[in-house]
DRENDO-1510 file (C-alpha; in Angstrom, 1 decimal, always signed):
<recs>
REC; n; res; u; v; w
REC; 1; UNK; +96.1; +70.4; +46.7 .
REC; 2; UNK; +93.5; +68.3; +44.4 .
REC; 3; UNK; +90.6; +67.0; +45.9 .
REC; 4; UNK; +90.7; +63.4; +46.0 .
REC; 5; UNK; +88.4; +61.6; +43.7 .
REC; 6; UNK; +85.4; +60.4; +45.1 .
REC; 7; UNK; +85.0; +56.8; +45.4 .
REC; 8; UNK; +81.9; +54.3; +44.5 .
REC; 9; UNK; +80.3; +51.8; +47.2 .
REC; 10; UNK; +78.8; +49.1; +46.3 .
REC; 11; UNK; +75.1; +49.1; +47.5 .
REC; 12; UNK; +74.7; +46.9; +50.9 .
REC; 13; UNK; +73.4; +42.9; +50.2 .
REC; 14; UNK; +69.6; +43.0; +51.5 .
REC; 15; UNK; +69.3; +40.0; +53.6 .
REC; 16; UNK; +66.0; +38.7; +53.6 .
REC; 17; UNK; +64.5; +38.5; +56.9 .
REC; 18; UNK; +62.2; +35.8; +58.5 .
REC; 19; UNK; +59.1; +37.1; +59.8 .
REC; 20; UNK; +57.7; +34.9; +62.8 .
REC; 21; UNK; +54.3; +34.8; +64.4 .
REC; 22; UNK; +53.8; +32.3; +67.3 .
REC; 23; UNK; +49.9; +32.9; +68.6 .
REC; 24; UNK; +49.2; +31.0; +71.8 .
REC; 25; UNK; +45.4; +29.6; +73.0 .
REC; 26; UNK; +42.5; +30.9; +74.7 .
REC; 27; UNK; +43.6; +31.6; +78.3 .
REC; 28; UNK; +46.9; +30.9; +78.2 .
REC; 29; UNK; +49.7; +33.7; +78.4 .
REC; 30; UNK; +53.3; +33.0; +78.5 .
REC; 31; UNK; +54.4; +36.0; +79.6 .
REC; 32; UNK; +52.4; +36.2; +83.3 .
REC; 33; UNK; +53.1; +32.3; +83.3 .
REC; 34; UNK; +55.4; +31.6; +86.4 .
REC; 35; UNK; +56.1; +27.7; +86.1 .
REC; 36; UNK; +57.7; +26.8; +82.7 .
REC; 37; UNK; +55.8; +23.0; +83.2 .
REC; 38; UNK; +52.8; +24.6; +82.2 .
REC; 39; UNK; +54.4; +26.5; +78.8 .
REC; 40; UNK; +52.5; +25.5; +75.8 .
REC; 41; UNK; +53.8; +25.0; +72.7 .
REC; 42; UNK; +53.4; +28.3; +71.3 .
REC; 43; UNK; +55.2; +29.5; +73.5 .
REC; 44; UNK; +57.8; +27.0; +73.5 .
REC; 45; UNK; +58.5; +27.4; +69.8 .
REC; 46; UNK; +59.2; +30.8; +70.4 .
REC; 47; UNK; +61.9; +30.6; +72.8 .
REC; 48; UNK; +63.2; +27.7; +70.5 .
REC; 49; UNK; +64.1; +29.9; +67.5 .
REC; 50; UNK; +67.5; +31.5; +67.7 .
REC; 51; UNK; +67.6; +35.1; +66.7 .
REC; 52; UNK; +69.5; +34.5; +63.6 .
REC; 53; UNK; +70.5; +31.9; +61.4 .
REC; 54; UNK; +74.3; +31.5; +61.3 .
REC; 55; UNK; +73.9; +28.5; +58.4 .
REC; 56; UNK; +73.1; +30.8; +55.9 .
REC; 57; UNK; +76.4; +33.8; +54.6 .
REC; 58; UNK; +74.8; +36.5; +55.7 .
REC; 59; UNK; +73.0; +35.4; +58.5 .
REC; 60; UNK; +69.4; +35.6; +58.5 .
REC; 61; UNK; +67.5; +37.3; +61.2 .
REC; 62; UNK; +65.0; +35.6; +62.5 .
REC; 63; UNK; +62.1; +37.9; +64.0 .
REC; 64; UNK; +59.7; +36.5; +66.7 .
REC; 65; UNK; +56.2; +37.6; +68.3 .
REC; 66; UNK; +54.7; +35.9; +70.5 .
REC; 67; UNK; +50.9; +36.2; +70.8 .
REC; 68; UNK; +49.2; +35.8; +74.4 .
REC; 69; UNK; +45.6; +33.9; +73.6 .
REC; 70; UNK; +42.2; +35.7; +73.9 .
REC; 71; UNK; +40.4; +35.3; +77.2 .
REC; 72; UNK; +43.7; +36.0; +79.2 .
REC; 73; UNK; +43.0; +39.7; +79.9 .
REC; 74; UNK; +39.6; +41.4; +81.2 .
REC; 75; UNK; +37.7; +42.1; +78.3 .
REC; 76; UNK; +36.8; +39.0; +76.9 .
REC; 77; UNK; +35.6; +39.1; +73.7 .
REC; 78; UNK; +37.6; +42.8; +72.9 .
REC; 79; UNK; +41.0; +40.3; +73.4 .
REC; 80; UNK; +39.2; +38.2; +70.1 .
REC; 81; UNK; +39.4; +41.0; +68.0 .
REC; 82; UNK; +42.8; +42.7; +69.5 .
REC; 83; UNK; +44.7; +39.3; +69.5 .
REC; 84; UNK; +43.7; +38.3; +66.3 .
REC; 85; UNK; +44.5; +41.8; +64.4 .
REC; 86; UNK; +47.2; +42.7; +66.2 .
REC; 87; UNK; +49.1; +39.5; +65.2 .
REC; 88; UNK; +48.5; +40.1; +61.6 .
REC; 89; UNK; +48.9; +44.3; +62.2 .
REC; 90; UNK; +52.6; +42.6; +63.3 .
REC; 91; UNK; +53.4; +40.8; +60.3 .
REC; 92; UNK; +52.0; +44.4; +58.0 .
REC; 93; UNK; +54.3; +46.3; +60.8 .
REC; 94; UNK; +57.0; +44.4; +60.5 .
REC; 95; UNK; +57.3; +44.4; +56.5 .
REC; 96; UNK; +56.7; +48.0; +56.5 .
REC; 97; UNK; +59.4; +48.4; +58.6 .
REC; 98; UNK; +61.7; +46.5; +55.9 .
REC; 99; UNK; +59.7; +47.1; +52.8 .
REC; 100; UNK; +62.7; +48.1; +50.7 .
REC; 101; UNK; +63.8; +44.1; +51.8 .
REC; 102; UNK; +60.9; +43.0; +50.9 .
REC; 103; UNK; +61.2; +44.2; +47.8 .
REC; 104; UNK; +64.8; +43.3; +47.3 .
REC; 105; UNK; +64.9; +40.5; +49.0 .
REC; 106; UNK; +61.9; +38.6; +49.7 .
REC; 107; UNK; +61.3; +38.4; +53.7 .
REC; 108; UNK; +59.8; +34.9; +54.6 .
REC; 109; UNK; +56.1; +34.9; +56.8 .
REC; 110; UNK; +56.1; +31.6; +58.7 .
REC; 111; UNK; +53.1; +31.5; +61.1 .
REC; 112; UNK; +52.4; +29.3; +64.1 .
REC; 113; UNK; +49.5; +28.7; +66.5 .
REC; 114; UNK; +47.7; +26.5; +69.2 .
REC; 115; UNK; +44.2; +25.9; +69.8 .
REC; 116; UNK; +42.4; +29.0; +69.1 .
REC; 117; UNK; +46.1; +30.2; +68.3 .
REC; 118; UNK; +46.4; +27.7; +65.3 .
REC; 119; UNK; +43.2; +29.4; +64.5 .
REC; 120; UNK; +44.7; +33.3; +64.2 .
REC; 121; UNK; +48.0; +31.8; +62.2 .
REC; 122; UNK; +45.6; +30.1; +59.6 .
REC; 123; UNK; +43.8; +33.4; +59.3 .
REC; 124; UNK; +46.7; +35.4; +58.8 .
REC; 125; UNK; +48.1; +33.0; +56.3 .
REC; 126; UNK; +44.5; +33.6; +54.6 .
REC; 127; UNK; +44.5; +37.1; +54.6 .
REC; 128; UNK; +47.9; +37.6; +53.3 .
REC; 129; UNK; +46.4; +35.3; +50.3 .
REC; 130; UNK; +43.7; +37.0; +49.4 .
REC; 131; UNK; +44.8; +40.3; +50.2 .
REC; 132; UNK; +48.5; +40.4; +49.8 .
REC; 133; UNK; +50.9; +42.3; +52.3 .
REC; 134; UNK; +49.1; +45.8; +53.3 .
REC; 135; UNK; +51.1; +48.7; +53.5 .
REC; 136; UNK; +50.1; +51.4; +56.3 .
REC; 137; UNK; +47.6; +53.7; +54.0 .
REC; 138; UNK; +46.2; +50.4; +53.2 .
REC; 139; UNK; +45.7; +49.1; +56.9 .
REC; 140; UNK; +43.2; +52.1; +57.7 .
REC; 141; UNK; +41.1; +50.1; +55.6 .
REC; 142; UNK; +41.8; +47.1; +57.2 .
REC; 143; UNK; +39.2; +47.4; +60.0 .
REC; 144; UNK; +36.4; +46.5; +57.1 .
REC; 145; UNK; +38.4; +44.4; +55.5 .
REC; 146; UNK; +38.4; +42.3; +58.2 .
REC; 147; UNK; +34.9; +42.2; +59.0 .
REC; 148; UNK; +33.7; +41.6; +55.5 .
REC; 149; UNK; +35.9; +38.2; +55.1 .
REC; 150; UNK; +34.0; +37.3; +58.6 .
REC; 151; UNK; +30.8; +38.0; +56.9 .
REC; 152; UNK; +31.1; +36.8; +53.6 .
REC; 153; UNK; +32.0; +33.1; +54.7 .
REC; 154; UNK; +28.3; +32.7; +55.9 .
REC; 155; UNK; +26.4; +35.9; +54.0 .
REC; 156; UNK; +22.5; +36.4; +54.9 .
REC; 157; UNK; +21.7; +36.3; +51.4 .
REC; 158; UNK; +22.7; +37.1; +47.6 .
REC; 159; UNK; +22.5; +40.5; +48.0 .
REC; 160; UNK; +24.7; +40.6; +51.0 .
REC; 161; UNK; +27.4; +38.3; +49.0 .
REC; 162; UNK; +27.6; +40.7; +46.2 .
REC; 163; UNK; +27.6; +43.6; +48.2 .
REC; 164; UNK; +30.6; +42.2; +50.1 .
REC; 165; UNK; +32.4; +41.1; +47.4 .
REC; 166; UNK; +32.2; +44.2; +45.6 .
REC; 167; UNK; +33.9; +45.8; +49.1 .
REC; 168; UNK; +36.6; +43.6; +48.9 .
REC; 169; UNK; +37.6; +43.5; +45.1 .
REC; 170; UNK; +39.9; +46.6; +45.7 .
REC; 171; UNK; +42.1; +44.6; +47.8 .
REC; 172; UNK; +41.9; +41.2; +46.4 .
REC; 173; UNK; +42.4; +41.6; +42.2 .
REC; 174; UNK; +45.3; +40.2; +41.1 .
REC; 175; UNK; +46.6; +43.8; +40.4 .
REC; 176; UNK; +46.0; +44.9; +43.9 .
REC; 177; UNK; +49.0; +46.6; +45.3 .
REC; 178; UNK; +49.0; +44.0; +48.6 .
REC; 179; UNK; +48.7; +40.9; +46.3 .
REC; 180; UNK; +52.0; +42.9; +44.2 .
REC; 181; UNK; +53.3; +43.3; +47.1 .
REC; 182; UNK; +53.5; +39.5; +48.2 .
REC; 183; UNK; +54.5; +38.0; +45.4 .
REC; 184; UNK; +57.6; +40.7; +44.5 .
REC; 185; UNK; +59.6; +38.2; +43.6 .
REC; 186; UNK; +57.8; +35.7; +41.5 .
REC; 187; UNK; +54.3; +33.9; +41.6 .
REC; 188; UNK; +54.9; +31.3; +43.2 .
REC; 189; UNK; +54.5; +30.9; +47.6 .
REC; 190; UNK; +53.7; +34.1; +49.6 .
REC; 191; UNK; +54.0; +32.6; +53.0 .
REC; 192; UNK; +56.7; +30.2; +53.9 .
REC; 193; UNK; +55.2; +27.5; +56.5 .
REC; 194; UNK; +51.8; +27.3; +58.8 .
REC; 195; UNK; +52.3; +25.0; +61.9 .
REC; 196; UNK; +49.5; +24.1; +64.2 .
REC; 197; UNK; +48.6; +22.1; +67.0 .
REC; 198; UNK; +45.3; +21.0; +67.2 .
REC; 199; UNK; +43.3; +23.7; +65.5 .
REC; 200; UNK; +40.0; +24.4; +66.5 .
REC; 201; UNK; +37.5; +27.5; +66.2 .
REC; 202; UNK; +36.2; +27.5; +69.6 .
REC; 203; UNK; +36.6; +30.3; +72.5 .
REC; 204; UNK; +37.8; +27.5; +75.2 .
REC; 205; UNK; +34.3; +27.1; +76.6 .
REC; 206; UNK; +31.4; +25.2; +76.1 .
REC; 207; UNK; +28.8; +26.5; +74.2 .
REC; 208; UNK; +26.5; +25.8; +76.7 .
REC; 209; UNK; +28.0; +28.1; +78.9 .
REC; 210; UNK; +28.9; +31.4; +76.3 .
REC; 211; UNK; +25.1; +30.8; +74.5 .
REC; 212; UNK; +26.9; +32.7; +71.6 .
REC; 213; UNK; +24.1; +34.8; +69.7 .
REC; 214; UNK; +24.2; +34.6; +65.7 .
REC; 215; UNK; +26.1; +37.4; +65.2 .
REC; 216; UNK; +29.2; +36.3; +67.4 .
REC; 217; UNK; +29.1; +32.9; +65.9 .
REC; 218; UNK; +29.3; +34.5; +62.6 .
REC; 219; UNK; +32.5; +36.3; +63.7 .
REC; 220; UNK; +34.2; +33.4; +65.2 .
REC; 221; UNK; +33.2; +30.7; +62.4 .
REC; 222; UNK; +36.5; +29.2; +60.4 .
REC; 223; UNK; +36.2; +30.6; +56.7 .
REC; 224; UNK; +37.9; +27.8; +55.1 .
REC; 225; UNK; +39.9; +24.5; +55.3 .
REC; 226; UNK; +40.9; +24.4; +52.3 .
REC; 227; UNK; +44.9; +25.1; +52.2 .
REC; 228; UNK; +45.7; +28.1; +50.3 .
REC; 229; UNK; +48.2; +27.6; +47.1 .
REC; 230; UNK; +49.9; +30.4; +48.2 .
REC; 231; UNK; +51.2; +28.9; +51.6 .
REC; 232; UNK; +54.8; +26.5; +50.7 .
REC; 233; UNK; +54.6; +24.0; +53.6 .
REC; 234; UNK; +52.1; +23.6; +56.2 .
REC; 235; UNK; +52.1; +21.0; +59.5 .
REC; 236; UNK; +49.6; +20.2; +61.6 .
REC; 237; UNK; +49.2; +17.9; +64.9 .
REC; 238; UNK; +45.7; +17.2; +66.1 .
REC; 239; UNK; +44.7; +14.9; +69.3 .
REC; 240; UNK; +43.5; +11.6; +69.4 .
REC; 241; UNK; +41.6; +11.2; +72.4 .
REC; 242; UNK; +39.9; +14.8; +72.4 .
REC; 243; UNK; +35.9; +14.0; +72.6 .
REC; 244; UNK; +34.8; +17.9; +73.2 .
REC; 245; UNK; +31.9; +18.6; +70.8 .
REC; 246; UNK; +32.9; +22.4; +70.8 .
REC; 247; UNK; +36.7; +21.7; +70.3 .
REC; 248; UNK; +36.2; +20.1; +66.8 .
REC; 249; UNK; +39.2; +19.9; +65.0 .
REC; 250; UNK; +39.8; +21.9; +61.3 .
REC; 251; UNK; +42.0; +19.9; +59.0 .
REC; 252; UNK; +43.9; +21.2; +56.2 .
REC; 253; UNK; +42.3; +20.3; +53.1 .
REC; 254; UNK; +45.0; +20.2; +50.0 .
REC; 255; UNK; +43.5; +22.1; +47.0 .
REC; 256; UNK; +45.2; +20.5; +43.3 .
REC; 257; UNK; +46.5; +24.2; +42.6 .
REC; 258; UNK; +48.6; +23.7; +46.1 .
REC; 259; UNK; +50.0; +19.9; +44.8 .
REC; 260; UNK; +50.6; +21.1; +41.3 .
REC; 261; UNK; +53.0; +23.5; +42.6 .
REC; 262; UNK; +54.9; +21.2; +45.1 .
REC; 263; UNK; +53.7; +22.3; +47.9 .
REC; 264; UNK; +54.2; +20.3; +51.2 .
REC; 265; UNK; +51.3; +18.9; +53.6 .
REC; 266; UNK; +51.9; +17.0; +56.5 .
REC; 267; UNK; +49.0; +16.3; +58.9 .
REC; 268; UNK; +50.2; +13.9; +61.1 .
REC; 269; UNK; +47.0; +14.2; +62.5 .
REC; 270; UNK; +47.0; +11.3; +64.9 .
REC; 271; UNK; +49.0; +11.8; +68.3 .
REC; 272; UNK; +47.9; +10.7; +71.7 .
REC; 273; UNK; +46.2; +13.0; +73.8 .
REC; 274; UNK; +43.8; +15.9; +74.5 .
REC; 275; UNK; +43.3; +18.9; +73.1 .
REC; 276; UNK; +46.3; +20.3; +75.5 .
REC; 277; UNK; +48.4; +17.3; +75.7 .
REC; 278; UNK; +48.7; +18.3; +71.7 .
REC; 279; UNK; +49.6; +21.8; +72.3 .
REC; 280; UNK; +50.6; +22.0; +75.8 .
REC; 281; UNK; +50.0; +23.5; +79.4 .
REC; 282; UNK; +49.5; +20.6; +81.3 .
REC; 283; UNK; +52.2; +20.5; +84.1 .
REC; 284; UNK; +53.0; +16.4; +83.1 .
REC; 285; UNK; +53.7; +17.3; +79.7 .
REC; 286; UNK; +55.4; +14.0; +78.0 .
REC; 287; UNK; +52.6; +14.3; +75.0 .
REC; 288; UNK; +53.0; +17.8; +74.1 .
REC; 289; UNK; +57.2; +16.9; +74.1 .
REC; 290; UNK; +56.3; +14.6; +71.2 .
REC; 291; UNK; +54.4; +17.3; +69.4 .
REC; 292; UNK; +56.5; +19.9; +69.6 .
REC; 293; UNK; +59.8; +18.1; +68.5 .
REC; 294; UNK; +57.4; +16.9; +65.7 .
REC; 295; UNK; +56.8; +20.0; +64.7 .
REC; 296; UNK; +60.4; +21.3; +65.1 .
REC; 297; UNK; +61.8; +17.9; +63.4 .
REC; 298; UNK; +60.1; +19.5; +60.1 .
REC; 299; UNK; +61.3; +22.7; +60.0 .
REC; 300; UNK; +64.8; +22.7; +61.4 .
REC; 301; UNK; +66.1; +23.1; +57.4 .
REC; 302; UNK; +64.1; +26.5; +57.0 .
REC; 303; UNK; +64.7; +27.6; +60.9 .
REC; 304; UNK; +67.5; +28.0; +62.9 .
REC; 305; UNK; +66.5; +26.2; +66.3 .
REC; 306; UNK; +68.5; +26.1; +69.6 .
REC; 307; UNK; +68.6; +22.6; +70.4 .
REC; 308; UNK; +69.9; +22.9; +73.8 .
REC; 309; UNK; +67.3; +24.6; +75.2 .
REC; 310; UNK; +64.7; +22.6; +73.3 .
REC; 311; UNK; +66.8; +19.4; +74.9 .
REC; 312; UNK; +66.2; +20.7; +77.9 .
REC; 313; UNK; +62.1; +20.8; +77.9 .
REC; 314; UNK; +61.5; +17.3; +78.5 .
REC; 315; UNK; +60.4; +16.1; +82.2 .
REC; 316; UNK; +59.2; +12.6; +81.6 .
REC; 317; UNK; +56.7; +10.9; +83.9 .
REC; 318; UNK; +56.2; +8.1; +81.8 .
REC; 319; UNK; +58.8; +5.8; +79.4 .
REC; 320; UNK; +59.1; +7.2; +76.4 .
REC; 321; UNK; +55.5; +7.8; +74.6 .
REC; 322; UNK; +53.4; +5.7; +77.1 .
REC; 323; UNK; +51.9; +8.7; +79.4 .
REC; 324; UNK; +48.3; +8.2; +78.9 .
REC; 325; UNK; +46.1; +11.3; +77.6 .
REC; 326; UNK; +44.2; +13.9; +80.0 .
REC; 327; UNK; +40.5; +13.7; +80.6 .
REC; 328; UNK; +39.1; +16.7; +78.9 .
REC; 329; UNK; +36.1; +16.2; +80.3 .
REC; 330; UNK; +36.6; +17.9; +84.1 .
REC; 331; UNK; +35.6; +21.1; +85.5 .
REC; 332; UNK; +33.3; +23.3; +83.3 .
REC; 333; UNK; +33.9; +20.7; +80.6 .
REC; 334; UNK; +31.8; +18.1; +82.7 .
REC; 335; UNK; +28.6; +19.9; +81.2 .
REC; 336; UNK; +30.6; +19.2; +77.4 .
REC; 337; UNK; +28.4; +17.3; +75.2 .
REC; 338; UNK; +31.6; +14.4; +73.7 .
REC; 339; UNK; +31.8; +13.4; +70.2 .
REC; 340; UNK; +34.6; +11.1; +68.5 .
REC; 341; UNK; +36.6; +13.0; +66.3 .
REC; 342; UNK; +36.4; +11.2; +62.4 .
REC; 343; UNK; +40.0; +9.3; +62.7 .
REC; 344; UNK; +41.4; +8.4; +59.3 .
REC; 345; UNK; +40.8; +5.3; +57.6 .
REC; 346; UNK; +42.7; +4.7; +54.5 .
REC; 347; UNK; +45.4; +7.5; +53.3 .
REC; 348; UNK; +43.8; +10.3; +51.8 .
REC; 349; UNK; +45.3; +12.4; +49.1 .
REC; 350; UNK; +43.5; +15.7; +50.4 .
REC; 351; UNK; +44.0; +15.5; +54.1 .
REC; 352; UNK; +47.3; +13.7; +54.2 .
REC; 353; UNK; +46.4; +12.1; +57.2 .
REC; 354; UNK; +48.9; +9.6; +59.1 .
REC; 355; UNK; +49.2; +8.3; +62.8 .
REC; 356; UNK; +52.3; +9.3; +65.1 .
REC; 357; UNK; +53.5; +6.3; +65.8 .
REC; 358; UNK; +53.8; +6.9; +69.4 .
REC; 359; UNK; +50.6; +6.2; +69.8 .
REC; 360; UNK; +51.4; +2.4; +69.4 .
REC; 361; UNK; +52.7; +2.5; +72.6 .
REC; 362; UNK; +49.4; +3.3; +74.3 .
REC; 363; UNK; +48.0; +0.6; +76.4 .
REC; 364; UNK; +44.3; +1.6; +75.4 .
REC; 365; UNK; +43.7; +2.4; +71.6 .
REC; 366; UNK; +39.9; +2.8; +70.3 .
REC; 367; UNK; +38.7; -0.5; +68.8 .
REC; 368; UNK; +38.2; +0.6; +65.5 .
REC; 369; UNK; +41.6; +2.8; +65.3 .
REC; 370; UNK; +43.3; -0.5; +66.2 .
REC; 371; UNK; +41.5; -2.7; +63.2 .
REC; 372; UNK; +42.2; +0.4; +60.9 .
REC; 373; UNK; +45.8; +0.4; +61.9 .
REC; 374; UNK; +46.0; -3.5; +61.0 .
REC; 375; UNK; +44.0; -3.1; +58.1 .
REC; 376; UNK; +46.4; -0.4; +56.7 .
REC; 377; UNK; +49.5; -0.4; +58.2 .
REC; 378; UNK; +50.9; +2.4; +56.3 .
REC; 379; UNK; +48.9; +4.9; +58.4 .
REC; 380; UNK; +51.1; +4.6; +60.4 .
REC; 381; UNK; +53.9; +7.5; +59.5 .
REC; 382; UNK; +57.8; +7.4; +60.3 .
REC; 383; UNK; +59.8; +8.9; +63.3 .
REC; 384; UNK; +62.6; +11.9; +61.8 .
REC; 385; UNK; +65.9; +11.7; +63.1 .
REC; 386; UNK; +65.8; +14.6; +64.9 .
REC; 387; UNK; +62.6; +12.3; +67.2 .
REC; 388; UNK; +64.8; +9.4; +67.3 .
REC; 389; UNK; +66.9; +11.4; +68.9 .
REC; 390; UNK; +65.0; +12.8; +71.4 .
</recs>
């Protein structure tokens, strides 16, 4: 009897994977949360995305962590550090786990955040530019990593500068195996989309209550605004009628490198509302609504979003866009020194600033915001379909 002849398989199609990050405020925890009126909209995103992506032959997995927000365990400070790395320890996890897709097939990082939230997605995205994707020899390293980017964005002196720079220049040299490991396929995005809602650097309390020393203001300071080149499309909504000094807003700034290569900004920065009518947990939550299908609106052609549970959020208290904003200003918050926000005042090609234009349909608008809008009307940005809609 001859042995039949052995027969050739064609190697598997690697599917490139989407790799998701959804990192929620300080205090707030979706997964101890009881009443879904007080969901944010970190949180909401990530019961939005479907599991796959059934528009693409194969479909395309969709992988989602969710990331509680510092403060919302005992150890304060400790859940800074924890939430922070262990978001981006899931994104190196995660890639490990399908490196050979990587590789092959070039997995997709998109990264999303609220508040302090918006915060730990734009320092992922910036880590994973300057570093590249870490494999797990690399991430024993990562501790120090870490704390020399913190360090180097406001060094004591010269000396400490170059010393830090020379720590890091292992790990962010064009020939570093991370920064080869990002950009497998080509040179040209490393991470797919960043989408925030009202960023801001702040723990959630006022100052004058944390009386931060130098070191842990050093630690917790934003490194940059500027808009990496390496990120493809990045979204962010910020809030109108937030007056906090301590919740000051970080806008994306657009670098020319990032515009040169087509990349997509859009910082529709204007909505009505407070700091959490912009990204959620109020129980009357008609503002955060509008933010959130603003955000989805933009990137339902790269993710596969269930529409029927997203159409099924909305509790309206108000007609449509006319809820008036929070008062910040209550509790602890009463003791907040209050600032106005800089509202734009003529387009700008590095912010890309615009106006929702829901906010026309508030009965009380700032005086100057209202002679701005007449002066240039084309502040005033477009509803997508997908808002119409809604």
């Amino acid at each position: 009897m001859t042995e039949p002849e052995p027969q050739a398989y064609a190697p598997a199609k690697r599917v490139k994977k989407r790799i998701i990050v959804c990192c929620d405020g300080t205090w707030a925890d979706g997964v101890t949360t009881v009443n879904r009126l007080s969901y944010t909209n970190a949180l909401r995103l990530a019961r939005t995305l479907h599991h796959e992506d059934y528009r693409t032959d194969p479909p395309t997995p969709q992988i989602v962590f969710y990331q509680s927000g510092i403060g919302s365990a005992n150890n304060f400070y400790a859940e800074y550090v924890e939430g922070e790395l262990s978001a981006f320890l899931w994104v190196i996890a995660t890639n490990e786990h399908y490196r050979d897709d990587w590789r092959h097939a070039r997995n997709q990082v998109f990264l999303f955040g609220f508040s302090r939230g918006a915060y730990t997605a734009r320092m992922i995205a910036m880590f994973i530019g300057a570093i590249g994707i870490l494999d797990r020899r690399d991430m024993d390293s990562f501790a120090g990593i870490f704390i020399a980017y913190q360090h180097l964005t406001k060094p004591k002196d010269e000396q400490e500068k170059l010393a830090l720079q020379a720590q890091l220049a292992p790990w962010n040299s064009p020939d570093s195996p991370g920064i080869r490991r990002a950009y497998a396929e080509d040179k040209t995005f490393s991470v797919k989309c960043v989408g925030v809602f009202d960023t801001v650097g702040t723990l959630g309390l006022p100052e004058e209550l944390t009386l931060q020393k130098p070191k842990l203001q050093r630690l917790y300071s934003f490194p940059d605004k500027l808009l990496g080149p390496h990120i493809e499309r990045a979204y962010q909504a910020l809030a109108l009628n937030e007056d906090r000094s301590d919740f000051t807003c970080a806008k994306f700034e657009q670098k020319e490198e990032g515009r040169r290569k087509g990349q997509i900004l859009r910082q529709v920065c204007w909505f009505t509302g407070c700091h959490s009518d912009i990204g959620g947990g109020y129980k009357q939550h008609d503002l955060a609504d509008l933010t959130l299908t603003w955000m989805v609106a933009h990137i339902g052609d790269i993710l596969a979003v269930d529409m029927e549970y997203l159409g099924s959020l909305p509790e309206p208290i108000a007609p449509c866009m006319s809820q008036p904003p929070h008062d910040p200003t209550t509790g602890i918050f009463a003791l907040e020194i209050t600032s106005q926000r800089p509202l734009p005042t003529e387009d700008n090609s590095i912010t890309h600033e615009t106006i929702h234009p829901s906010v026309l349909h508030q009965t009380k608008l700032y005086p100057k915001l209202a002679q701005d809008i007449r002066d240039h009307p084309n502040l005033i940005g477009k509803l997508l379909p997908l808002e119409e809609e809604m």
